[in-house]
Phi, psi and omega in degrees: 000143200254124188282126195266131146296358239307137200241166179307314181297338170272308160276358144285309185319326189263035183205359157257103188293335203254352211260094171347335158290358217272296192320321196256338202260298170304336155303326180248330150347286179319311185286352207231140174281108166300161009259154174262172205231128187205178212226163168262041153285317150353307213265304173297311149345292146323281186304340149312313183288337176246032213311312211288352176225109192273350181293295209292313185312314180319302190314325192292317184284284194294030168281314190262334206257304200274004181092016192294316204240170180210106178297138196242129194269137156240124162217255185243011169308318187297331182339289196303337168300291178329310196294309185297338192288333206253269181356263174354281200254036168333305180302344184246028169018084185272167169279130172342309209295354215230295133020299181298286155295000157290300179340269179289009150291314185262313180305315184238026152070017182245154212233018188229167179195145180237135213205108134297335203264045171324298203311318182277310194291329199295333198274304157334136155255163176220170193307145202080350194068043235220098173306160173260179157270158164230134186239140004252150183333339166228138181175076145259071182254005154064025163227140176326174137318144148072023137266157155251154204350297159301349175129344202280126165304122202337318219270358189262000167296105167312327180257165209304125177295118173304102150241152196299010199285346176263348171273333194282310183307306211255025173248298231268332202289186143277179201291143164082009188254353184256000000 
């Protein structure tokens, strides 16, 4: 079984219903074995974005609590990796969270990530010059996490976000992981 990455734009999209990712992203959910494996830059990230709903936070912890998801330790051994990653691709101003997972991609050997965020990860090396795989396999439509279809960002809605946590619980997980 091939050990999974999980990136921020995906655990909003399956824990947002409105969130324009959601269809695709649950879609490739199915397919994949827990636990997935992410860090808590990942973790803080997402709950930013969904800050504004506390159901989908919840949901995001037990995500973490039952074993759905597996925190990957970063500590400061790691620094001096990071400081070069953000130096290397300063112009494309990355985020920690995506920083983090290159971090634990090449340091624990794993070659796969499930992202929304294709424009960056297709771009990124890890040691050797060594693309990651992306699930899901195709995807550039070129609008954030956390949006919706036309573009408009979750947080700027006034209105109330549809969350996906009793849906995400009784479809997409297996039994016993929310």
């Amino acid at each position: 079984m091939t050990e999974v990455l999980v990136d921020t734009g995906p655990l909003v999209a399956v824990l947002a219903r409105r969130d324009q990712h959601q269809a695709r992203c649950v879609e490739v959910l199915k397919g994949l074995s827990p636990p997935l494996l992410t860090c808590w830059p990942v973790i803080t990230e997402t709950a930013y974005l969904l800050r504004d709903h506390a159901e989908a936070i919840q949901a995001l912890l037990r995500m973490l609590e039952h074993g759905f998801l597996e925190l990957l330790p970063l500590d400061v051994s790691d620094v001096p990796w990071l400081r070069a990653f953000f130096e290397k691709y300063r112009d494309q101003e990355p985020q920690l969270a995506d920083a983090a997972l290159l971090r634990l991609a090449e340091r624990d050997g794993l070659d796969t990530i499930f992202t929304i965020d294709h424009r960056h990860f297709k771009m990124y090396r890890i040691a050797g010059n060594k693309a990651l795989h992306l699930l899901p396999k195709s995807f550039d439509d070129g609008l954030p996490c956390g949006a919706f279809a036309d573009g408009r960002p979750l947080l700027a809605s006034r209105r109330k976000l549809g969350i996906a946590v009793s849906f995400v619980e009784i479809r997409h997980f297996p039994e016993g992981h929310l």
